[in-house]
Structures are given as structure tokens and as C-alpha cells.
DSSP file (Angstrom, degrees, kcal/mol; ACC not computed):
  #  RESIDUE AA STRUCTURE BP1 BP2  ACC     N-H-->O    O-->H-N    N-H-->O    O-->H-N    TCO  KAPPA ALPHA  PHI   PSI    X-CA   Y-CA   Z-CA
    1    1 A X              0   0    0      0, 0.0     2,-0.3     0, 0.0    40,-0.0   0.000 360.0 360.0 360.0 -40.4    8.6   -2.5   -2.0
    2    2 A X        -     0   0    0      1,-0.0     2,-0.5   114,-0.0   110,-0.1  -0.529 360.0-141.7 -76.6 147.6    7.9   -5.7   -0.7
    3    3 A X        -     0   0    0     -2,-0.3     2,-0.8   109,-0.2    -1,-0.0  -0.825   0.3-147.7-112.6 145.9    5.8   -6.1    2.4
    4    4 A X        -     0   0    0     -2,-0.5     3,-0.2    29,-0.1    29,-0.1  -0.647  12.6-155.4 -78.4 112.3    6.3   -8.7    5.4
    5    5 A X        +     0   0    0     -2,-0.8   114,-0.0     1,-0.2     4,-0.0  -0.766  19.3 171.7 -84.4 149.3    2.8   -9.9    7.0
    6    6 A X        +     0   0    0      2,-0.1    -1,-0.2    -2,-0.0    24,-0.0   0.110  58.4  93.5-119.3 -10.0    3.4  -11.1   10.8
    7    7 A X  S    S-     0   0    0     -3,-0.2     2,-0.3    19,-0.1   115,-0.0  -0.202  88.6-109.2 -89.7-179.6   -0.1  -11.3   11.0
    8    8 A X        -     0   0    0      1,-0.1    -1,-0.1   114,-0.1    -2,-0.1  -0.899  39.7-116.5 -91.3 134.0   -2.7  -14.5   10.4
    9    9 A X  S    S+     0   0    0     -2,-0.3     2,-0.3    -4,-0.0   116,-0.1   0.585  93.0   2.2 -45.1 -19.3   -4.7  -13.8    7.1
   10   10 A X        -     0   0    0      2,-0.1     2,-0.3   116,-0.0   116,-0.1  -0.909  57.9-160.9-158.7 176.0   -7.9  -13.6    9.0
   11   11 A X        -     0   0    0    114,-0.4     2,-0.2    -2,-0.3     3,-0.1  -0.873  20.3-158.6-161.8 101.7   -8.9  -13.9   12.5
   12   12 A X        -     0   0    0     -2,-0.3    -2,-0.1     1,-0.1   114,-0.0  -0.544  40.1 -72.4 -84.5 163.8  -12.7  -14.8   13.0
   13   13 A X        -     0   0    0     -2,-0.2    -1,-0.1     1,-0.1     6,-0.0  -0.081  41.4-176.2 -34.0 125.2  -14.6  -14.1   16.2
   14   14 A X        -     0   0    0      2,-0.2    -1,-0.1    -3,-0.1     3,-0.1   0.812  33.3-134.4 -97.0 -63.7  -13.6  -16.5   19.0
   15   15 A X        +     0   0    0      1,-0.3     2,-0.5     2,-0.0     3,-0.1   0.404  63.3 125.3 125.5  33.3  -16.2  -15.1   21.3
   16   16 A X  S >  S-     0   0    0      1,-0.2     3,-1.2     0, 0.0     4,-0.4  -0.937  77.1-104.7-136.5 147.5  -13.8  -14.9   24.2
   17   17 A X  T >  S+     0   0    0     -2,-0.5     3,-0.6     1,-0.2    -1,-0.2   0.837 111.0  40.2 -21.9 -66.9  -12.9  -11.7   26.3
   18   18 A X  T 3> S+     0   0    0      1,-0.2     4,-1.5     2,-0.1     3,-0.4   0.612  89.3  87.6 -74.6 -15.0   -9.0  -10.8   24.6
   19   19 A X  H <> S+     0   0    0     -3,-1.2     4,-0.8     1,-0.2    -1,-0.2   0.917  85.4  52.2 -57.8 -55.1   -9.7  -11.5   21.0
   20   20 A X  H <4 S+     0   0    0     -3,-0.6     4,-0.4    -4,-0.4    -1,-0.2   0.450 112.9  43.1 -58.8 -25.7  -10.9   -8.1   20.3
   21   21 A X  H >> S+     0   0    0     -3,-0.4     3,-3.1     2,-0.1     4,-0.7   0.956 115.1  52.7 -38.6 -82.1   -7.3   -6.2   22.1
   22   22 A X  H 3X S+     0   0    0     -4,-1.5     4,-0.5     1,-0.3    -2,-0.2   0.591 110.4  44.0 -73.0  -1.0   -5.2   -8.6   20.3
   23   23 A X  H >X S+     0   0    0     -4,-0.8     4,-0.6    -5,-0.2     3,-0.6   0.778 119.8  45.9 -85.7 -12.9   -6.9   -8.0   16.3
   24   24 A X  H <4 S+     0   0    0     -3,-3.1    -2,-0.2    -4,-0.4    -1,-0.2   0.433 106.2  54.8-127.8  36.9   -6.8   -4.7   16.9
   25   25 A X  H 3X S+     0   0    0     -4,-0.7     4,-0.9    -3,-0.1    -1,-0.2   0.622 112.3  51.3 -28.5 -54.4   -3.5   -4.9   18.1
   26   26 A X  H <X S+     0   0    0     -3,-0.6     4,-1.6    -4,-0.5    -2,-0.3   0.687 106.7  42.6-134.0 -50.3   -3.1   -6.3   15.3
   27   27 A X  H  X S+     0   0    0     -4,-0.6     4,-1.8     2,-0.3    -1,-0.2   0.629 107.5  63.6 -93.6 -16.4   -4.7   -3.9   12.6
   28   28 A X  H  > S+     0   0    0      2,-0.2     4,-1.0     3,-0.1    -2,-0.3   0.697 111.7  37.9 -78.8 -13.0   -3.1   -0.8   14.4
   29   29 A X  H  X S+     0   0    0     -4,-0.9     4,-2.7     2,-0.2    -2,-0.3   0.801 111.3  56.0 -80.2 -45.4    0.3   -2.6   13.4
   30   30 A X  H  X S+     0   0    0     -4,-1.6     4,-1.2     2,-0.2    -3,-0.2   0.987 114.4  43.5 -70.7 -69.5   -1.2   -3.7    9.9
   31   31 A X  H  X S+     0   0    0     -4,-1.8     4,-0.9     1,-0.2    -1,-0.2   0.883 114.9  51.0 -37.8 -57.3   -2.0    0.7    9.4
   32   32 A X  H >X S+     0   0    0     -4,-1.0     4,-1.5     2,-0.2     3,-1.2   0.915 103.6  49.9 -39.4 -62.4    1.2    1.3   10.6
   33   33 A X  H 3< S+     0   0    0     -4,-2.7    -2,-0.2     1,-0.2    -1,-0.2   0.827 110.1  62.3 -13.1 -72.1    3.0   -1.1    8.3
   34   34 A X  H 3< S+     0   0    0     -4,-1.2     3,-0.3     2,-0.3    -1,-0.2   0.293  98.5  49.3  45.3 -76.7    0.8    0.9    5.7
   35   35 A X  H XX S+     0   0    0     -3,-1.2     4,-2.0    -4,-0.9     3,-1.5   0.981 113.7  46.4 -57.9 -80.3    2.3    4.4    6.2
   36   36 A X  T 3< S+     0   0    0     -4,-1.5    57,-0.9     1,-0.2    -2,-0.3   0.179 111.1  50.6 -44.0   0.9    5.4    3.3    5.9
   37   37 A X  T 34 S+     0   0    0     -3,-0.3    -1,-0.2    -2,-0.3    -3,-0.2   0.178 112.3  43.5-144.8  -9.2    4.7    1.1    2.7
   38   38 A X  T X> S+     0   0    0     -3,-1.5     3,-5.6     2,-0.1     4,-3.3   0.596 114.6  53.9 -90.1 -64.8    2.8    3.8    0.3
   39   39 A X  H 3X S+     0   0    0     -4,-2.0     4,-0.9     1,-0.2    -2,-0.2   0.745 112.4  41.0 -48.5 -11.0    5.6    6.5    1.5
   40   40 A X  H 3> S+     0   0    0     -5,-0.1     4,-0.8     3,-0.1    -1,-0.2   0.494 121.5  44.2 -99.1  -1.1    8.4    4.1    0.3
   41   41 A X  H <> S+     0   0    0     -3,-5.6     4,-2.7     2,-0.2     5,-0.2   0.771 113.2  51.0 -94.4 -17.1    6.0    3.2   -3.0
   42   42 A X  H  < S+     0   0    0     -4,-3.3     4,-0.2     1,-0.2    -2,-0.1   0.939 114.5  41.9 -83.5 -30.5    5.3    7.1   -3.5
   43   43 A X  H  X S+     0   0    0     -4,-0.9     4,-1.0    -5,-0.5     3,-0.2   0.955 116.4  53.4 -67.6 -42.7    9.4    7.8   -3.3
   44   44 A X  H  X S+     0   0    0     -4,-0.8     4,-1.1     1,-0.2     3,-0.2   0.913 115.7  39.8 -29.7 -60.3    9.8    4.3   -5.8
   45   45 A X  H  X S+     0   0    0     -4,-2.7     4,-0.6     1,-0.2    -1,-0.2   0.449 102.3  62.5 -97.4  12.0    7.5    5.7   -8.3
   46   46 A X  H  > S+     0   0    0     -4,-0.2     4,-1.8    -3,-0.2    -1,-0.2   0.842 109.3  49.9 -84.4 -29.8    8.7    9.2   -8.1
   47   47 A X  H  X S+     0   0    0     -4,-1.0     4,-1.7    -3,-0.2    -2,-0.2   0.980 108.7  49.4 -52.7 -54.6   12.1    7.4   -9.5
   48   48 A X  H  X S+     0   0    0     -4,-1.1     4,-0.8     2,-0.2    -1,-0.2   0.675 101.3  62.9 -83.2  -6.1   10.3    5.6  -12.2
   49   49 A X  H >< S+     0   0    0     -4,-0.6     3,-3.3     2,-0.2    -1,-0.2   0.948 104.7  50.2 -55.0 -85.5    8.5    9.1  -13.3
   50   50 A X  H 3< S+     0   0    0     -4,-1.8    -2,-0.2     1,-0.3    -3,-0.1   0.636 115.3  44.9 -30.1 -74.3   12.1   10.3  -14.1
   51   51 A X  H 3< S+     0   0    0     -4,-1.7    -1,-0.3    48,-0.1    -2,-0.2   0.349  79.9 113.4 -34.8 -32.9   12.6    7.1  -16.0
   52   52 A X    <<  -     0   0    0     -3,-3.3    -3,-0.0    -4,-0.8     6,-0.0  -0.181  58.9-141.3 -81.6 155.1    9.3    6.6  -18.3
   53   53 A X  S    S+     0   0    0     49,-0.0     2,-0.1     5,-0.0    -1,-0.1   0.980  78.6  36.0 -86.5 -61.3   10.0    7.0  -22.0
   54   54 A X  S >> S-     0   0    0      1,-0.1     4,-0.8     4,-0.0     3,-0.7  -0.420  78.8-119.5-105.4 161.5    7.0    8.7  -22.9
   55   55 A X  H 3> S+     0   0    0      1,-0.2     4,-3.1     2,-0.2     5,-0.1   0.715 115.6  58.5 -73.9  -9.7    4.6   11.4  -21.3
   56   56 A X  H 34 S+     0   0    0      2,-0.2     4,-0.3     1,-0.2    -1,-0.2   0.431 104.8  47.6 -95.6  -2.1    1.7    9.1  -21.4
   57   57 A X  H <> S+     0   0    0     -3,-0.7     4,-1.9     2,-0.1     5,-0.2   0.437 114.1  55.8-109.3 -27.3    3.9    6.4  -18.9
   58   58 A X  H  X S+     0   0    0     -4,-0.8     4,-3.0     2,-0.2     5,-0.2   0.982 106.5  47.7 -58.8 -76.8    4.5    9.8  -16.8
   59   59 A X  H >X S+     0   0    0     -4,-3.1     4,-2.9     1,-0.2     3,-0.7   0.896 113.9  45.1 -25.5 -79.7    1.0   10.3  -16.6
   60   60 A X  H 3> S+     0   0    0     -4,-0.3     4,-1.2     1,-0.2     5,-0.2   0.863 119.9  38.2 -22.9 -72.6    0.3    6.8  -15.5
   61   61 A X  H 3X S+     0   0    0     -4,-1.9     4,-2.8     2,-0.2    -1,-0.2   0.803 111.2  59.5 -54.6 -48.6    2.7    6.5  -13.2
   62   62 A X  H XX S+     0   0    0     -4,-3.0     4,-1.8    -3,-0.7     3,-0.9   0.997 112.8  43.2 -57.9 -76.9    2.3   10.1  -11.9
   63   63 A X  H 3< S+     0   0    0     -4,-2.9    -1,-0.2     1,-0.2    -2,-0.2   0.794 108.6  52.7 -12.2 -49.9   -1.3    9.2  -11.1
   64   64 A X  H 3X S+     0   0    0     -4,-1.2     4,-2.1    -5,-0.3    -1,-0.2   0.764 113.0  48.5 -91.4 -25.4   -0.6    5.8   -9.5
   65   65 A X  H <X S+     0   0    0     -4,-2.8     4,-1.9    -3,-0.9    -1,-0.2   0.976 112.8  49.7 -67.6 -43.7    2.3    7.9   -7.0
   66   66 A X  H  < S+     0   0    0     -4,-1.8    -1,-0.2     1,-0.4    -2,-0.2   0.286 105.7  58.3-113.5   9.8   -0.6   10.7   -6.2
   67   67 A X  H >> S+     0   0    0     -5,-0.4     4,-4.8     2,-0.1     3,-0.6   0.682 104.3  46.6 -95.5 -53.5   -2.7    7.9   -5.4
   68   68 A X  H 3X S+     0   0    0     -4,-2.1     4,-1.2     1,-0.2     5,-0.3   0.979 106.1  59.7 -61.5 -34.6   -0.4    6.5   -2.7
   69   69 A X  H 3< S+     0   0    0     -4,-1.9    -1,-0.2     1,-0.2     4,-0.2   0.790 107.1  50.6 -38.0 -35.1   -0.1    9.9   -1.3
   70   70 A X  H X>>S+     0   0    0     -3,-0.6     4,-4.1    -5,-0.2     3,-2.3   0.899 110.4  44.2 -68.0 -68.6   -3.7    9.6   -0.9
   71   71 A X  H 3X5S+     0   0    0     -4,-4.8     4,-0.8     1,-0.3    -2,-0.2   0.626 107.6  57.8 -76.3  13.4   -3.8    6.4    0.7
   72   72 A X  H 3<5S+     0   0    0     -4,-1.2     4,-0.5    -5,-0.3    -1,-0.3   0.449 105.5  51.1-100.4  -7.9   -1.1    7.3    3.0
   73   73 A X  H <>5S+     0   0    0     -3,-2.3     4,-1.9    -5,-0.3    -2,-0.2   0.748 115.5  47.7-104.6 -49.2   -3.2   10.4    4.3
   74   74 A X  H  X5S+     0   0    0     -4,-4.1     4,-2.3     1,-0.2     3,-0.3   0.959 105.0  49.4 -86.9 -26.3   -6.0    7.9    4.7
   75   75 A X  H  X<S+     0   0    0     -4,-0.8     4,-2.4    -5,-0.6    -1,-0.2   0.961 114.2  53.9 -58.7 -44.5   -4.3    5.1    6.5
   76   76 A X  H  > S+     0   0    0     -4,-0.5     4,-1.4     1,-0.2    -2,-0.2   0.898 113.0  43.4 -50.6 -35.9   -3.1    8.4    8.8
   77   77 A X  H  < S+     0   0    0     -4,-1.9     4,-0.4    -3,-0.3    -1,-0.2   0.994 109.4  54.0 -52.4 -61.3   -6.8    9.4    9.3
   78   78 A X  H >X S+     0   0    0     -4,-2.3     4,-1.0     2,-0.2     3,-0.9   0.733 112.1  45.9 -74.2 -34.8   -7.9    6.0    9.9
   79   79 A X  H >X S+     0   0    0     -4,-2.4     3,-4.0     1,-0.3     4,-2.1   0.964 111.7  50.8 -50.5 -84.4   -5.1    5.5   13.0
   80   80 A X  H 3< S+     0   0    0     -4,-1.4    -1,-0.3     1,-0.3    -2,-0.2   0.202 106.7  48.5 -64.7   2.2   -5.7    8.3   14.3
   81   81 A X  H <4 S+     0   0    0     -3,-0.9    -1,-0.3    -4,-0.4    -2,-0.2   0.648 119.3  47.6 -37.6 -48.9   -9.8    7.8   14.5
   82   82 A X  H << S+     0   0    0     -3,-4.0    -2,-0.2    -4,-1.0    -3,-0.1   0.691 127.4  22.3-115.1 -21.8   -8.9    4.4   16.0
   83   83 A X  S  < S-     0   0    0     -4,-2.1    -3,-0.2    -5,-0.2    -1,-0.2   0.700  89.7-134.4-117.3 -13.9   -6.3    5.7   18.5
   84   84 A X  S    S+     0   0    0     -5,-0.4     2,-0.3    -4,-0.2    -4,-0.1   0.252  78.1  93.5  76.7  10.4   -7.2    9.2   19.0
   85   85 A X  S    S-     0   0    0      1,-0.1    -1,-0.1    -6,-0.1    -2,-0.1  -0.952  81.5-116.4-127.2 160.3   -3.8   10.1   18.7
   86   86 A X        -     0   0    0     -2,-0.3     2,-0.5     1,-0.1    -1,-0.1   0.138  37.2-112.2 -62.2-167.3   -2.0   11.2   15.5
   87   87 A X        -     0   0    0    -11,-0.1     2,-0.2     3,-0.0    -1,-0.1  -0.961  41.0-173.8-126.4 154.2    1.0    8.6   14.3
   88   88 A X        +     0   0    0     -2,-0.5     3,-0.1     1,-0.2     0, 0.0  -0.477  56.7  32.7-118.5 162.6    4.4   10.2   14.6
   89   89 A X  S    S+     0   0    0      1,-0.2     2,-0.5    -2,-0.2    -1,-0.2   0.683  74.5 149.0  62.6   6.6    7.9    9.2   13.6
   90   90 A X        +     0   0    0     -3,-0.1    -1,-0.2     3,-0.0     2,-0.2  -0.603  17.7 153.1 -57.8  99.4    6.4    7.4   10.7
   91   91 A X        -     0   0    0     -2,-0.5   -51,-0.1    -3,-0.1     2,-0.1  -0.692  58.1 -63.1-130.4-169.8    9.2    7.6    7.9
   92   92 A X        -     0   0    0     -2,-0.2   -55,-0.1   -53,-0.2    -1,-0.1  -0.492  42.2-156.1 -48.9 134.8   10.2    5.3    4.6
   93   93 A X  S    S+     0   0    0    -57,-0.9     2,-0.2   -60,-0.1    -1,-0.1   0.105  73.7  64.3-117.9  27.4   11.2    2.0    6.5
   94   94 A X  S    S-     0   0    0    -58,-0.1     2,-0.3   -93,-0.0     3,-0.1  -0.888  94.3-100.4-108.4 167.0   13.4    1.4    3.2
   95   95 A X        -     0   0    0     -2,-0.2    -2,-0.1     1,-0.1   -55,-0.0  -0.661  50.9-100.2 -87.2 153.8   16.2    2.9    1.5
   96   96 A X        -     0   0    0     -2,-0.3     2,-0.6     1,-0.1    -1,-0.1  -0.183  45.6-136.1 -50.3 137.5   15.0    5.1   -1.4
   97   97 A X        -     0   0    0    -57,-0.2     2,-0.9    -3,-0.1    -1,-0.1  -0.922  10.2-149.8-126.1 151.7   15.7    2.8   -4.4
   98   98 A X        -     0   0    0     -2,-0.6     2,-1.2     1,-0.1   -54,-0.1  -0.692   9.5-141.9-115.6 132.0   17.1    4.2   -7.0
   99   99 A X        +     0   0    0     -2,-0.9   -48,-0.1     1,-0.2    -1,-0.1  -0.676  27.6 170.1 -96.3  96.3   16.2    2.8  -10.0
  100  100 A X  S    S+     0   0    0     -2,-1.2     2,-0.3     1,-0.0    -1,-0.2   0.820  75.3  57.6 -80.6 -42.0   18.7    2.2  -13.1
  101  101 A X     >  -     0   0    0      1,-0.1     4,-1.0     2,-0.0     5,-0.1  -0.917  60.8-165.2-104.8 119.1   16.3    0.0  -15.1
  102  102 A X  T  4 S+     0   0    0     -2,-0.3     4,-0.2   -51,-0.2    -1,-0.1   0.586  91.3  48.0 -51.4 -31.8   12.9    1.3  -16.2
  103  103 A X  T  > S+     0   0    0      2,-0.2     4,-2.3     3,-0.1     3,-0.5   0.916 114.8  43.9 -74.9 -55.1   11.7   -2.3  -17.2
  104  104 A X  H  > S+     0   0    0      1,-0.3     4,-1.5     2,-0.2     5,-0.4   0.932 109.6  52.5 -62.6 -47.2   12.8   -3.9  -14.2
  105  105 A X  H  X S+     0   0    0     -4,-1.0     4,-1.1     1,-0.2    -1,-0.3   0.797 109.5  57.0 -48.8 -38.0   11.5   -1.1  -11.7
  106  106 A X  H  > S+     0   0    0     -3,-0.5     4,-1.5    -4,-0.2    -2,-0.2   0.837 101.5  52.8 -50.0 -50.7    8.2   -1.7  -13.6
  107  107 A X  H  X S+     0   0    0     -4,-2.3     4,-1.0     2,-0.2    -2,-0.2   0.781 110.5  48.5 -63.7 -32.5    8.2   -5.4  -12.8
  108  108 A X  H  X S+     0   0    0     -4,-1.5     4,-6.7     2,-0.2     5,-0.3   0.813 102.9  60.1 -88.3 -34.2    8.6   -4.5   -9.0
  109  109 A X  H >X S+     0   0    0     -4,-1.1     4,-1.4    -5,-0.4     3,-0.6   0.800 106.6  49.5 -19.1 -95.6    5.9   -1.9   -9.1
  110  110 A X  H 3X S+     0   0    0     -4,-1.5     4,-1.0     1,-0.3    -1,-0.2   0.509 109.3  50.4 -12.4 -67.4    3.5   -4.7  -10.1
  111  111 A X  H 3X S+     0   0    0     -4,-1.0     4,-1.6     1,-0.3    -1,-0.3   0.873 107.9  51.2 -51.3 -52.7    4.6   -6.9   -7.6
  112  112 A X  H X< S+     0   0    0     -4,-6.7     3,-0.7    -3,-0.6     4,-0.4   0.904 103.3  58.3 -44.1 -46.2    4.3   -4.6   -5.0
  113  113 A X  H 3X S+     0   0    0     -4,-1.4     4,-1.3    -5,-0.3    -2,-0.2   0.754 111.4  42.0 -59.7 -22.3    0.8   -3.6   -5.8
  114  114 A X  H 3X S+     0   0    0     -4,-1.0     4,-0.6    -5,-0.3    -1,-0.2   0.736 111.0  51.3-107.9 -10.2   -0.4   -6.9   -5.5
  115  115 A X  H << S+     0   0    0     -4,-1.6    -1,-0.2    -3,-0.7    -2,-0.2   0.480 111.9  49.9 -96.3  -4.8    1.4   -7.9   -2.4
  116  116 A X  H  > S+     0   0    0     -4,-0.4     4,-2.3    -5,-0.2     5,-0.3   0.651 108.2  56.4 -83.3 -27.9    0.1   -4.6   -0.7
  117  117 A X  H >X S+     0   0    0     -4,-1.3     4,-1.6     1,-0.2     3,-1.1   0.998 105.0  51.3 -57.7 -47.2   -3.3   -5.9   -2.1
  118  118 A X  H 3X S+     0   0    0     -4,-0.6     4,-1.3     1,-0.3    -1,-0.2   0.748 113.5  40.5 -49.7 -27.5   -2.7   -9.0   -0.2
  119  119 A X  H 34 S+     0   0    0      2,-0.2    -1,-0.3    -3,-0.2    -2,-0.2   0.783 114.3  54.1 -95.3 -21.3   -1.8   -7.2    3.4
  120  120 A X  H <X S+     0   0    0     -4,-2.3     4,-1.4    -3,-1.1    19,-0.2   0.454 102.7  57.8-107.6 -13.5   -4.8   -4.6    2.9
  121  121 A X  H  X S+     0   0    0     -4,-1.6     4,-1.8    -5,-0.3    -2,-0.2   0.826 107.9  51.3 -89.3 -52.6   -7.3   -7.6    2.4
  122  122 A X  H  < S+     0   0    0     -4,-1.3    -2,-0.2    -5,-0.3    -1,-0.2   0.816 109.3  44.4 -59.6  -4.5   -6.2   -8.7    5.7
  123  123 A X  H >> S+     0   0    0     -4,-0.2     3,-1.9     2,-0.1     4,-1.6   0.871 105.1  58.2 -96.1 -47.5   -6.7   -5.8    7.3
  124  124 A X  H 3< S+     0   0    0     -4,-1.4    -2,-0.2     1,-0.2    -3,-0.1   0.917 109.5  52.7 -60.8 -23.4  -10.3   -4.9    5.8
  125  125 A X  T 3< S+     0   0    0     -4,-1.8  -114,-0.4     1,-0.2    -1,-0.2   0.479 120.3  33.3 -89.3   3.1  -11.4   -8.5    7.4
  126  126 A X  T <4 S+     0   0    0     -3,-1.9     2,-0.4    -5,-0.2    -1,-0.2   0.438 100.8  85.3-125.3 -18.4  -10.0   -7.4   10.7
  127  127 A X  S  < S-     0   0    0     -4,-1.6     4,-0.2     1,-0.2     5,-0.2  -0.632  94.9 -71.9 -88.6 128.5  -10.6   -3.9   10.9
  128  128 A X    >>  -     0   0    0     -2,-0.4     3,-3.5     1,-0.2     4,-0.6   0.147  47.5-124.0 -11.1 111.2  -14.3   -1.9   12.3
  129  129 A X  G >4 S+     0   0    0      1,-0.3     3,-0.5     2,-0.2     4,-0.4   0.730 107.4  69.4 -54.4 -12.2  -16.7   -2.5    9.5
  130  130 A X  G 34 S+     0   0    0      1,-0.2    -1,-0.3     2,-0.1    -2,-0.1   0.340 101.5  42.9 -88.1  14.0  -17.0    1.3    9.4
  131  131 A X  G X> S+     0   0    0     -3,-3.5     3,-1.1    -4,-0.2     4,-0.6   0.275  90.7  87.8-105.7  -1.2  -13.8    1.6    8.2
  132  132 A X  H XX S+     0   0    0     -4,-0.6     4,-4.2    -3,-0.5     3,-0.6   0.845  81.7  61.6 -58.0 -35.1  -13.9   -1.3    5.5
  133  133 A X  H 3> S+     0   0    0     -4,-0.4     4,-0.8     2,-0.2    -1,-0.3   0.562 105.4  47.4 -89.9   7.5  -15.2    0.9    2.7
  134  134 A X  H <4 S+     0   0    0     -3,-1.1     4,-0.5     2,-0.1    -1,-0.2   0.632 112.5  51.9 -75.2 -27.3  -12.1    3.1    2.9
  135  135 A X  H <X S+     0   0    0     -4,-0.6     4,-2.3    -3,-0.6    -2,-0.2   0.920 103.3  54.9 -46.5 -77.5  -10.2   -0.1    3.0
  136  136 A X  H >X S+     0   0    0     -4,-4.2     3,-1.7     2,-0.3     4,-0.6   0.892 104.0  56.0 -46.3 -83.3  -11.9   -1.4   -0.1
  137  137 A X  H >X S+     0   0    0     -4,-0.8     4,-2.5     1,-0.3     3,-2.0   0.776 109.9  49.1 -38.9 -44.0  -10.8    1.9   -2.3
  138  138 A X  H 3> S+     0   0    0     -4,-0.5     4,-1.4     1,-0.3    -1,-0.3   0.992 112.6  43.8 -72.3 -39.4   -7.4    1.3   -1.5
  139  139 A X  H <X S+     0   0    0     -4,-2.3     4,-1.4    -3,-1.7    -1,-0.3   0.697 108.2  56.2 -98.0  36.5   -7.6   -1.7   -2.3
  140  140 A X  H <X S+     0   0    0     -3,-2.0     4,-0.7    -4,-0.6    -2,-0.2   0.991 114.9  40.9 -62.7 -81.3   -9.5   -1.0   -5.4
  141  141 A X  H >X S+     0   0    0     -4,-2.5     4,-1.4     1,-0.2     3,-1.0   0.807 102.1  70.2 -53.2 -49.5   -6.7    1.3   -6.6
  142  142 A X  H >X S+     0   0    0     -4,-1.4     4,-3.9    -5,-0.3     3,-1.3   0.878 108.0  40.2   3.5 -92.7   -4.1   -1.5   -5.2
  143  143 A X  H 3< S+     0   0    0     -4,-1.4     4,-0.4    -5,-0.3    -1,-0.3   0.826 117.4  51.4 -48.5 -38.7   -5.5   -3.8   -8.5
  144  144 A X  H << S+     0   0    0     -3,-1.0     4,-0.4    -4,-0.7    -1,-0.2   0.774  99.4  53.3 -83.1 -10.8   -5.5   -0.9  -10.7
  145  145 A X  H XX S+     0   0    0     -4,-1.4     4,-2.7    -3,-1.3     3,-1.0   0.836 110.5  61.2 -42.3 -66.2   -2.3    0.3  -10.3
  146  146 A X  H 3X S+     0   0    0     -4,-3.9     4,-0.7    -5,-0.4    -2,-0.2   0.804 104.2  45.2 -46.4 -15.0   -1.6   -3.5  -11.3
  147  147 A X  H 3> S+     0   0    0     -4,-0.4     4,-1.4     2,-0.2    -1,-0.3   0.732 107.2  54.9-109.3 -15.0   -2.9   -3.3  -14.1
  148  148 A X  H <> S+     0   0    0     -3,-1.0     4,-5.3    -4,-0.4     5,-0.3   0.983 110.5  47.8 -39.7 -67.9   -1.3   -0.1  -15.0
  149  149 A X  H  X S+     0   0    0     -4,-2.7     4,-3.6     1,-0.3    -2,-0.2   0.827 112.3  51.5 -60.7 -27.5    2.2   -1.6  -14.3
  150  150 A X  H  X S+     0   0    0     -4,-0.7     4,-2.1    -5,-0.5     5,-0.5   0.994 111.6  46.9 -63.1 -45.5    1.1   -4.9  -16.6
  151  151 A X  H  X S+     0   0    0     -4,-1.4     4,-1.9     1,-0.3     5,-0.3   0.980 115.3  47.5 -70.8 -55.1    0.1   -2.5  -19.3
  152  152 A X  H  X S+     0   0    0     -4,-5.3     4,-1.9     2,-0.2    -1,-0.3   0.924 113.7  49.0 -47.0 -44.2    3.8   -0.6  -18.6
  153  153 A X  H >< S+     0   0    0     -4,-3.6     3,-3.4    -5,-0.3     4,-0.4   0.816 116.9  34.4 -72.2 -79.9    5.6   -3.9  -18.7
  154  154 A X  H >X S+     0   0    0     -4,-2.1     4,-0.6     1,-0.3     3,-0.6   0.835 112.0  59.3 -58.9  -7.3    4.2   -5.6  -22.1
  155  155 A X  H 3< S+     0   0    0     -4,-1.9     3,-0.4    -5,-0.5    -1,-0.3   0.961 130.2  18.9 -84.2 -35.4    3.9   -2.0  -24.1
  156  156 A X  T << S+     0   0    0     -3,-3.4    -1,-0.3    -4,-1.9    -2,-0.2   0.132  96.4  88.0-129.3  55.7    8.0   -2.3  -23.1
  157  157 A X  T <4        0   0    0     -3,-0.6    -1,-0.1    -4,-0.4    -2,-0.1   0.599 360.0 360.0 -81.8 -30.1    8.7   -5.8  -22.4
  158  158 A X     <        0   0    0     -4,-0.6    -2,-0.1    -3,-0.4    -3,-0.1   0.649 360.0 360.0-120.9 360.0    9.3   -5.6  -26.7
């Protein structure tokens, strides 16, 4: 759920031959990362569906999965635009977690969304500006998905 940056948060223009290889080196790792990091949030929240007390936390939740499905289909586009070939062998690069606690599984959600927000702002600030506004939705939904999972924690934090 959590993600690891290796990259630097931003990498401005040097002006010099190799900067432009190594950022987008650099954002074809960041997209990759990506894939793998909605499919292990859309398998997470598929757990916490089974879990949600009510149909109206289903919903939510149901939504916030069929979103990553979405943005895992556009990070796939956006590779394969940028590389002209599709990307393969791409799986969960966690183990399914299986989630015993509803609250707590809630808690990590959250976190996640907002540490994906964090990896996906570095990537719009590195990536072809004609791909930024594809960026930006995901990470639109990124922050509303957070604010879902706040609304899911305090409505059963009591």
C-alpha cells in the first residue's frame, strides 16, 4: 500500500544534452511503479468491500477500487504512448493483504492515497506536458479517495 520514491521530487531543466534520457528514465520507472501500485490498491480495496458495514461504505469504496482500475488502464496507455510498446509482466508487486480489521484497513487506505498523491505529483512535474492533464485527474481522484477514507474512518472511528 505504501509506495517507495527513488526518484528526486523534481528535476528542473539543466539545459545540458542527458537531462532529458535520464527524467524520462525516470518517469517511465515512476508509470511503472504506478501499475503495480493501483493493481495492489484495487485488490486492498476489493478486501475492504467485503468488510464495509453498510451498503453506502460498499458504494464508496466500490467506486474508489473502479477508479484505480481506471487509472491503472491510464498509466498503461500513457507507457505505452511514451514507449511505443505495451508494458508486460506488470503484476501486484505485493502480497494481497488480507484484511481482518475494517477500521484499520481504512486507516491504510488513507495513507496510501495520499502517499500515491505524493509520487504522482512528481511525475506530473517531470512528465510531457501533454500528458500532465491525465496526471492531474489521477491525482484529483488520489485527494478524493482521501477524503472518502477520512469520512470512513471518523463515521467508525466511534
Amino acid at each position: 500500500m505504501y509506495y517507495t520514491l527513488q526518484a528526486p521530487t523534481y528535476v528542473p531543466y539543466q539545459g545540458y544534452p542527458g537531462h532529458f534520457a535520464r527524467s524520462e528514465d525516470m518517469v517511465l520507472n515512476l508509470i511503472l511503479q504506478s501499475i503495480a501500485g493501483e493493481r495492489n490498491d484495487e485488490l486492498f480495496y476489493q478486501e475492504l468491500i467485503r468488510l464495509a458495514p453498510t451498503e453506502k461504505e460498499k458504494e464508496v469504496i466500490t467506486g474508489i477500487r473502479d477508479d484505480e482500475r481506471k487509472h491503472n488502464q491510464m498509466f498503461r496507455n500513457i507507457y505505452t504512448q511514451l514507449t511505443g510498446t505495451s508494458p508486460t509482466g506488470i503484476e501486484a508487486t505485493e502480497p494481497i493483504e488480507h484484511v481482518s480489521d475494517y477500521l484499520s484497513g481504512i486507516e491504510n487506505a488513507l495513507f496510501g492515497e495520499l502517499k500515491a498523491f505524493e509520487k504522482y505529483r512528481t511525475l506530473y512535474l517531470n512528465i510531457r506536458p501533454v500528458y500532465r492533464n491525465m496526471i492531474f485527474e489521477i491525482m484529483t481522484d488520489e485527494i478524493k479517495h482521501a477524503s472518502y477514507y477520512n469520512w470512513l474512518y471518523a463515521k467508525n472511528k466511534s
